[in-house]
DOKOLKE-724372 format. One line per 4 residues: for each residue x, y, z of N, C-alpha, C, CB. Coordinates in Angstrom, 3 decimals, padded with zeros to 6 digits, always signed. Each point is the difference from the previous one (the first is absolute). Glycine has a CB too. Layout:
% residues N
X/Y/Z/X/Y/Z/X/Y/Z/X/Y/Z ~ ...
//
This chain:
% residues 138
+022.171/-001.218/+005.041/-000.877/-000.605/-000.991/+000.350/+000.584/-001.379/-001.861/-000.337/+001.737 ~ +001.784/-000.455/-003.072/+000.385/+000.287/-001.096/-000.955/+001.249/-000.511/+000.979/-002.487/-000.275 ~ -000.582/+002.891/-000.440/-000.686/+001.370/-000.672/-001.112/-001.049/-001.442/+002.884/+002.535/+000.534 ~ -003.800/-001.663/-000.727/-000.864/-000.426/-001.624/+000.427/+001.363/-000.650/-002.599/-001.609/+000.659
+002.849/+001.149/-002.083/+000.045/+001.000/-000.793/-001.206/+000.219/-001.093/+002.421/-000.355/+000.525 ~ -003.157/+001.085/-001.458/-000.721/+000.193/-000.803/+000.252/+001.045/-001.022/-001.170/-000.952/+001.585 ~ +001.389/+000.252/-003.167/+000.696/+000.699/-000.735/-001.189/+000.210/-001.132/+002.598/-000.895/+000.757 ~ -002.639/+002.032/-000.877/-001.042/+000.590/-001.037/+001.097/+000.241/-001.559/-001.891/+001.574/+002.336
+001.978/-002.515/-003.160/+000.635/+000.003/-001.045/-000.633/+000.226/-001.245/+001.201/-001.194/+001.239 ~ -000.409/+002.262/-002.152/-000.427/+000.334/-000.936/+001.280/+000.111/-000.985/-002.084/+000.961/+001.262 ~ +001.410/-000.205/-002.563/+000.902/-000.545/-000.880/+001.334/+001.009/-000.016/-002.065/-001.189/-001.428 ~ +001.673/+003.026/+001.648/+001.106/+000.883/+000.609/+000.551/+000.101/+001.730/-001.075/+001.265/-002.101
-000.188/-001.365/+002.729/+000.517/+000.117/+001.286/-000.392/-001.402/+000.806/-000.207/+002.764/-000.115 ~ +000.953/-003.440/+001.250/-000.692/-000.623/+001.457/+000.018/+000.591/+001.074/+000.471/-001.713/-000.595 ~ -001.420/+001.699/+001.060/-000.686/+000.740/+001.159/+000.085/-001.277/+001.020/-001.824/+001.922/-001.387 ~ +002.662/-001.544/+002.856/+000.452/-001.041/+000.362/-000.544/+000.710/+001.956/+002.431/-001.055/-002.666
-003.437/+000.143/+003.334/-000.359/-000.308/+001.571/+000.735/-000.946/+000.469/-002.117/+000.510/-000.162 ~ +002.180/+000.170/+001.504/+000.598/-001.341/+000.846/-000.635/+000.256/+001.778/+002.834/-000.222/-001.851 ~ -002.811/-000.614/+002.411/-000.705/-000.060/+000.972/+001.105/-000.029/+000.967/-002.085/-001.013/-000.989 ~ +001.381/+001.498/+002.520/+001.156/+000.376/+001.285/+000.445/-001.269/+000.265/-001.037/+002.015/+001.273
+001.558/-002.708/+000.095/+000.628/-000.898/-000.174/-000.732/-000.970/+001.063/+002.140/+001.298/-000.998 ~ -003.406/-000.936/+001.386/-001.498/-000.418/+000.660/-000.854/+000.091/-000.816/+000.302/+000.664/+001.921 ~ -000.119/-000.695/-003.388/-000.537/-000.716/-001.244/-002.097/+000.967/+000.554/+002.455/-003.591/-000.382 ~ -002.147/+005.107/+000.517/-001.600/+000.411/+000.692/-000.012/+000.764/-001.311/-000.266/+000.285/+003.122
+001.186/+000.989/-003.054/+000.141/+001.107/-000.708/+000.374/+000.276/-001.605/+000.425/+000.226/+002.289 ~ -000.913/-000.339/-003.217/+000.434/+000.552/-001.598/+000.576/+001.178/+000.315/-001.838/-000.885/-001.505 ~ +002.651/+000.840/+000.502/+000.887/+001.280/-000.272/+000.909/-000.251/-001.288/+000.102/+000.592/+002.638 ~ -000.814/+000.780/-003.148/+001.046/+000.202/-001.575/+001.316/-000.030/-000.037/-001.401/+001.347/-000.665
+001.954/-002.043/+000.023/+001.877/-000.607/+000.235/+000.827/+001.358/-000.990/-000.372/-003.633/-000.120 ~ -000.233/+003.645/-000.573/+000.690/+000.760/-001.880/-000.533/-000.336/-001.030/+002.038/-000.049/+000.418 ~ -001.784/+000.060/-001.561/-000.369/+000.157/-001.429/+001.400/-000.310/-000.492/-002.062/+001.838/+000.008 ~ +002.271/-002.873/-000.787/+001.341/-000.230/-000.700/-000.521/-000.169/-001.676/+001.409/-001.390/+002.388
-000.490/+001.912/-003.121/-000.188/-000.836/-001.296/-000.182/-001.032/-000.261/+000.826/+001.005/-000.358 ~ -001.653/-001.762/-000.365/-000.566/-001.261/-000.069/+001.189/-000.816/-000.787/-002.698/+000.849/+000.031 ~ +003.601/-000.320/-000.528/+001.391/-000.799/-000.685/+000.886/-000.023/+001.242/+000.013/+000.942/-002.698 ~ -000.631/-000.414/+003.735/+001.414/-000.389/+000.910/-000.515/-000.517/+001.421/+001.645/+002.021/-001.130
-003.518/-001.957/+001.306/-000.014/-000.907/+001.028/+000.427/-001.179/+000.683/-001.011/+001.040/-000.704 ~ +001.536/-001.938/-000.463/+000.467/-001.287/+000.629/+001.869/+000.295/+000.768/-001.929/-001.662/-002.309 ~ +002.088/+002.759/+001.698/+001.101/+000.267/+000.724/-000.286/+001.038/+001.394/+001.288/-000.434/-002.448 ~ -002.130/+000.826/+002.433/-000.707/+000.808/+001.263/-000.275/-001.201/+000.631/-001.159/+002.251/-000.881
+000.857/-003.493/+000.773/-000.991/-000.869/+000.853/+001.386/-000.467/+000.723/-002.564/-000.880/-001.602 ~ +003.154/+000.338/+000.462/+001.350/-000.810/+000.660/+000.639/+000.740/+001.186/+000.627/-000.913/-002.336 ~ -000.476/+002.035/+002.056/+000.756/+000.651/+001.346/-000.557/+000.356/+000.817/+001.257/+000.618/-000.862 ~ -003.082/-000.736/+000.764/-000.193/+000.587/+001.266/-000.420/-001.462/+000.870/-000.839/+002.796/-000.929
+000.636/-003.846/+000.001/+000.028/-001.206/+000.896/+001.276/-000.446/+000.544/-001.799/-000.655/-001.219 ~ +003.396/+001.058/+000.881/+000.675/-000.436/+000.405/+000.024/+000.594/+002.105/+001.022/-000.341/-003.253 ~ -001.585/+001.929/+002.603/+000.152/+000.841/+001.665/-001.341/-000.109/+000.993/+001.561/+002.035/-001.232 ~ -003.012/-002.605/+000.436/-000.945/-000.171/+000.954/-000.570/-001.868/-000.452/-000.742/+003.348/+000.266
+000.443/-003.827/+000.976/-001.283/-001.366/-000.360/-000.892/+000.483/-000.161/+000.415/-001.587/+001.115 ~ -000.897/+000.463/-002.621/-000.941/+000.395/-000.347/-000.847/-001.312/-000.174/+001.075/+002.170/-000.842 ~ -001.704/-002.645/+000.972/-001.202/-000.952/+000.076/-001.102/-000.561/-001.113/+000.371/+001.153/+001.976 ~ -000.517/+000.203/-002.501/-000.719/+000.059/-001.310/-000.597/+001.113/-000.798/-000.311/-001.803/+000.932
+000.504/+001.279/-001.894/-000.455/+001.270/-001.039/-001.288/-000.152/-000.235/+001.991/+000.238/-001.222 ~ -002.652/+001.076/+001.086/-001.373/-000.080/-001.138/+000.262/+000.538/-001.440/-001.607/+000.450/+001.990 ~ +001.150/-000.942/-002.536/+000.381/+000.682/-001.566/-001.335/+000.266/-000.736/+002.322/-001.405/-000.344 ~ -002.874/+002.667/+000.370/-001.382/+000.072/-000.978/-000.400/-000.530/-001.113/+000.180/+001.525/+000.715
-001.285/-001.652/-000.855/-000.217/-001.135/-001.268/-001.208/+001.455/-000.366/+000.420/-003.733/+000.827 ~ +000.112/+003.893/-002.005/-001.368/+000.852/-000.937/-001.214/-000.457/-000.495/+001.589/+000.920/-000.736 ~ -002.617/-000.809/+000.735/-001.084/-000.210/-000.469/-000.741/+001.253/-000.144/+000.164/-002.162/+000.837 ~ -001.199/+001.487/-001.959/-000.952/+000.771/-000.634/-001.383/+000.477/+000.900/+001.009/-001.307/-002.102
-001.948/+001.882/+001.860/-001.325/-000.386/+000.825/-000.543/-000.864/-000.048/-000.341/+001.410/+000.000 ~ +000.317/-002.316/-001.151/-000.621/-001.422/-000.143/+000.792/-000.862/+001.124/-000.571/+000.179/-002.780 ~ +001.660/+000.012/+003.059/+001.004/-001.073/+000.768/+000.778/-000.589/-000.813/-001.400/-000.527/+001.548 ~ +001.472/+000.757/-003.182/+000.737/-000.626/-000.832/+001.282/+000.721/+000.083/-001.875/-000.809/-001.376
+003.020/+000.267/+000.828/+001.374/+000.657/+000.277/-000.118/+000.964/-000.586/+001.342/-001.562/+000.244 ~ -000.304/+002.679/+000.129/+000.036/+001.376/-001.510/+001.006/-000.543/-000.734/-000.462/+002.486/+001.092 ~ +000.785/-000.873/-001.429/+001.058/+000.253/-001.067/+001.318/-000.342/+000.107/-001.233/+001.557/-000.365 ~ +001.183/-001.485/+002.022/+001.424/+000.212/+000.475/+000.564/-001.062/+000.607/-000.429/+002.105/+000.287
-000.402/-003.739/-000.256/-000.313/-000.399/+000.425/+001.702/-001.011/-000.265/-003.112/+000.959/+000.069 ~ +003.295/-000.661/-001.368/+001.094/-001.117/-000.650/+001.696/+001.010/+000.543/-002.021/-001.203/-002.954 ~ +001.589/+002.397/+003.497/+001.355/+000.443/-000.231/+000.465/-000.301/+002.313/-000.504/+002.604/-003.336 ~ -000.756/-002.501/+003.803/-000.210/-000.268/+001.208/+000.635/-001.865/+000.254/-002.371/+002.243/-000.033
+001.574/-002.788/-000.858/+000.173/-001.746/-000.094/+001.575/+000.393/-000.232/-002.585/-001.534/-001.339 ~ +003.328/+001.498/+000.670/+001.394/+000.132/-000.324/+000.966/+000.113/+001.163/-000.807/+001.029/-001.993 ~ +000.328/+000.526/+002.742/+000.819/+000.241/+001.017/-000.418/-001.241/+001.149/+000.213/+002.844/-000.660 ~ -000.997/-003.413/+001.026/-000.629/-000.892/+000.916/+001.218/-001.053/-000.247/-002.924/+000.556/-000.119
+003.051/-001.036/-001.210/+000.954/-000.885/-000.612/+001.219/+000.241/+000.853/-000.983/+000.036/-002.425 ~ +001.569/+001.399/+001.899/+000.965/+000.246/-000.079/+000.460/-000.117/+001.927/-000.433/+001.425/-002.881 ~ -000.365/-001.058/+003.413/+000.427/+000.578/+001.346/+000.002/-001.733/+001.059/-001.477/+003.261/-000.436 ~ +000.540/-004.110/-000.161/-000.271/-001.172/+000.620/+001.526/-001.176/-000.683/-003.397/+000.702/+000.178
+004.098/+000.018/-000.992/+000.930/-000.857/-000.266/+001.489/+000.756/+000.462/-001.653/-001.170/-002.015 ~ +001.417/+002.456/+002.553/+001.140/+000.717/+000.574/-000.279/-000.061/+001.582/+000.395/+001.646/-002.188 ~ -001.510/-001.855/+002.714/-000.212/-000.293/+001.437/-000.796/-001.553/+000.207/-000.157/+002.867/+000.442 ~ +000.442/-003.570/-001.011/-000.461/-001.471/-000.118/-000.991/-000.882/+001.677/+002.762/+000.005/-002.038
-002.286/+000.793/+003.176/-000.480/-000.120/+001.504/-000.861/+001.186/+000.452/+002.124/-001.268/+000.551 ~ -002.634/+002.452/-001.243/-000.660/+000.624/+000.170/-001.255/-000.327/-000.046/+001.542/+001.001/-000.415 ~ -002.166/-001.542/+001.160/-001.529/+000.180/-000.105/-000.856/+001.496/-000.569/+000.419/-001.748/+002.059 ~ -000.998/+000.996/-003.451/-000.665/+001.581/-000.736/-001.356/-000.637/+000.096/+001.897/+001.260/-002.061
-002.566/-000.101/+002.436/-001.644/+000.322/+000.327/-000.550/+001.022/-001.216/+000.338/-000.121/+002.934 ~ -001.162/-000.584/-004.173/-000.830/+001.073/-000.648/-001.038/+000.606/+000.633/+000.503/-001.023/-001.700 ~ -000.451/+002.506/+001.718/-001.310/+000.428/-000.157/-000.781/+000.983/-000.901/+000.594/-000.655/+001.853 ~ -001.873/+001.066/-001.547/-000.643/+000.305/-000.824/-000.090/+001.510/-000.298/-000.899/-002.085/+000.540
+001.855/+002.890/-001.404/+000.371/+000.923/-000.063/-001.049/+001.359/-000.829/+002.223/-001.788/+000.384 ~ -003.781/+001.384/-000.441/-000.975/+000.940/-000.117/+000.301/+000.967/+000.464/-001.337/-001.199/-000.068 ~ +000.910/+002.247/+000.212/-000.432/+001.395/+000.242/+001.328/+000.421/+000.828/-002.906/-000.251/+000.047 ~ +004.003/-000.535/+000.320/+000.984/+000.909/+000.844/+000.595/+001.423/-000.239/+000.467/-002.104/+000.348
-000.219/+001.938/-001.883/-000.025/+001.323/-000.277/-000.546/+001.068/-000.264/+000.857/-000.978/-000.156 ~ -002.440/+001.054/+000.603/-000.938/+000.663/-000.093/+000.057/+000.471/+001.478/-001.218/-001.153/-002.052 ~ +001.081/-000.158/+002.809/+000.514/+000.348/+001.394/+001.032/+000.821/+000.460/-000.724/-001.769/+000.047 ~ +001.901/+001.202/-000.468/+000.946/+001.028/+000.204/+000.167/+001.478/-000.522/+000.769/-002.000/+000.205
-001.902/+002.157/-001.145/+000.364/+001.541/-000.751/-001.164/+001.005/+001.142/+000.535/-000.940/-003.445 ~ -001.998/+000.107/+004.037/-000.794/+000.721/+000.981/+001.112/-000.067/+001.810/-002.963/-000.959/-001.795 ~ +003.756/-000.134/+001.459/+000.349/+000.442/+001.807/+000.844/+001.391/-000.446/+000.478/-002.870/+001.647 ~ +000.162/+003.137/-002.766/+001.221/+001.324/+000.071/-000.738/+000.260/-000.156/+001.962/+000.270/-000.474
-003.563/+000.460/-000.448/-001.093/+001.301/+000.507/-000.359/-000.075/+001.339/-001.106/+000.108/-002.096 ~ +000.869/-001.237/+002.800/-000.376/+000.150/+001.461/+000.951/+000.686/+000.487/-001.138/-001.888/+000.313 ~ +002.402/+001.353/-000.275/+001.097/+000.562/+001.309/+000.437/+001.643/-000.591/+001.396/-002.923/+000.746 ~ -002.228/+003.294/-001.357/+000.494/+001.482/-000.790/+001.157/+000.145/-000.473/-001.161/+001.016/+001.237
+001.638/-001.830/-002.229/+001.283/+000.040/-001.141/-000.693/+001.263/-001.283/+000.987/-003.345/+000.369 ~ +000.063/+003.483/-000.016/-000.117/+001.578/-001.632/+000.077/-000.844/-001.342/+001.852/+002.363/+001.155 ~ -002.443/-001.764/-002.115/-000.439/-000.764/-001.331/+001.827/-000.532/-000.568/-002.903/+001.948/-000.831 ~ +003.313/-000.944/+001.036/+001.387/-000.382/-000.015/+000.636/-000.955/+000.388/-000.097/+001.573/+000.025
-000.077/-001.999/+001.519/+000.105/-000.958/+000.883/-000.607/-001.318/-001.084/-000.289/+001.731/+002.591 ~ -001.340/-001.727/-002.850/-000.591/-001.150/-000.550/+000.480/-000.287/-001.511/-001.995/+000.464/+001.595 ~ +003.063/+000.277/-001.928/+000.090/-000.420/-001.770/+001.512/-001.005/+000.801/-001.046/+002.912/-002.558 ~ +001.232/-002.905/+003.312/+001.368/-000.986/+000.624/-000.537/-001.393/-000.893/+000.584/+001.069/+003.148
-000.663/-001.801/-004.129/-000.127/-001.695/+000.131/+000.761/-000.626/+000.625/-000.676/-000.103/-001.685 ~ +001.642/+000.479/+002.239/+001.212/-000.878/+000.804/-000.883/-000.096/+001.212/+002.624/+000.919/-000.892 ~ -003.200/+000.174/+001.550/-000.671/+000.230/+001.254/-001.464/-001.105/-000.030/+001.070/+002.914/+000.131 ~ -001.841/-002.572/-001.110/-001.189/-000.821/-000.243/+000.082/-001.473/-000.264/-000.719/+001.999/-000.790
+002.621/-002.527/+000.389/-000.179/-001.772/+000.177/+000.520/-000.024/+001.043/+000.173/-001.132/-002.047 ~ +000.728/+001.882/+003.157/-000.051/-000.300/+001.101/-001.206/+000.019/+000.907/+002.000/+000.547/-000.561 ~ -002.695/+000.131/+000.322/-001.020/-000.040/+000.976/-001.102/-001.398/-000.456/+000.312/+003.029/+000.452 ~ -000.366/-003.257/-001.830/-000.402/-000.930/-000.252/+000.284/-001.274/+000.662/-000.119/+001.322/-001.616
+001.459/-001.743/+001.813/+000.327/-000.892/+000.353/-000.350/-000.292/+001.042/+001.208/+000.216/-001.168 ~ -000.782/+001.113/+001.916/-001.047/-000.199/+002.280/-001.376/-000.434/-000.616/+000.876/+002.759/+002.138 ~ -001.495/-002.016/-002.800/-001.459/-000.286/+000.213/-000.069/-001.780/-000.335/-000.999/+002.872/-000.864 ~ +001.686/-003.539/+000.125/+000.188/-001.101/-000.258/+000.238/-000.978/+001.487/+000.841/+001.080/-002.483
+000.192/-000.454/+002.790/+000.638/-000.630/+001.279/-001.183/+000.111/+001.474/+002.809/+000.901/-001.152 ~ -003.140/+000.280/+001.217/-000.500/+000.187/+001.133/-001.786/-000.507/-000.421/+002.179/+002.189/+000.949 ~ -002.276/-002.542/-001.954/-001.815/-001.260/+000.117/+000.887/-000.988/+000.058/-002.423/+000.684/-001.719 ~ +003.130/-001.310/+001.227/+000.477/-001.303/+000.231/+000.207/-000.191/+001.509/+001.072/-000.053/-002.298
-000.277/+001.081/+002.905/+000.325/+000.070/+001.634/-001.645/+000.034/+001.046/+002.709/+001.752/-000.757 ~ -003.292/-000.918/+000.022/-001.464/-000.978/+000.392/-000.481/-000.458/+000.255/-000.050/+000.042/-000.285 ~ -000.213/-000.689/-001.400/-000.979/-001.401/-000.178/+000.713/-000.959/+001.041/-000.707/+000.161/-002.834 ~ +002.274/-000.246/+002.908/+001.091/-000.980/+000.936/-001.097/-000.135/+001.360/+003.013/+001.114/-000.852
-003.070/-000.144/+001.179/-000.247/+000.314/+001.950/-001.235/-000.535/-000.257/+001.202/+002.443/+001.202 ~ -002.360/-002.426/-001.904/-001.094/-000.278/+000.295/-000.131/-001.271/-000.101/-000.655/+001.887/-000.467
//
């Protein structure tokens, strides 16, 4: 069965999930530079199926778009005209990184450990992937 991927994109780093290959389990893939994800994507779709992407969509607390909202829209552009058969899934990218900064205090990461941002959009991205893997089953 094809793999889902979920890419937590920002404007220095992407924080990049991908799921086992029984589409149950999230798991943090890496952190690539955000100037070179589309070349991270290309090669890793050439060596795994992949089925579909999620790509976070930012919003505010109102539900109105943010800030980041136009540099996010861009890459969406960019990636839907370099993978044209990819099925992309927005979602709703609230609090993941709030999330992801309490699971590294849960699992006892050293303050050191938590100043990682490479670490905090990867984990972002599972937390992305694994409610979507979810909401799916129910």
């Amino acid at each position: 069965m094809p793999r889902i991927i979920a890419i937590d994109y920002g404007l220095k780093r992407t924080g990049i999930a991908v799921t086992d290959e029984l589409q149950i389990i999230a798991s943090g893939l890496t952190t690539v530079p955000s100037d070179s994800v589309i070349n991270f994507l290309k090669d890793y779709f050439s060596k795994e199926k992949v089925i579909e992407v999620l790509i976070g969509e930012p919003k505010q607390m109102n539900g109105l778009p943010s800030e980041s909202t136009p540099i996010i829209e861009k890459f969406v552009s960019d990636f839907k005209t370099q993978f044209p058969n990819m099925k992309v899934i927005r979602v709703d990218e609230r609090f993941t990184s709030k999330m992801a900064f309490q699971t590294m205090i849960d699992s006892g990461l050293s303050k050191k450990q938590r100043k990682n941002k490479g670490l905090v959009d990867e984990i972002a991205a599972t937390i992305l992937l694994q409610d979507y893997l979810t909401r799916k089953m129910i």
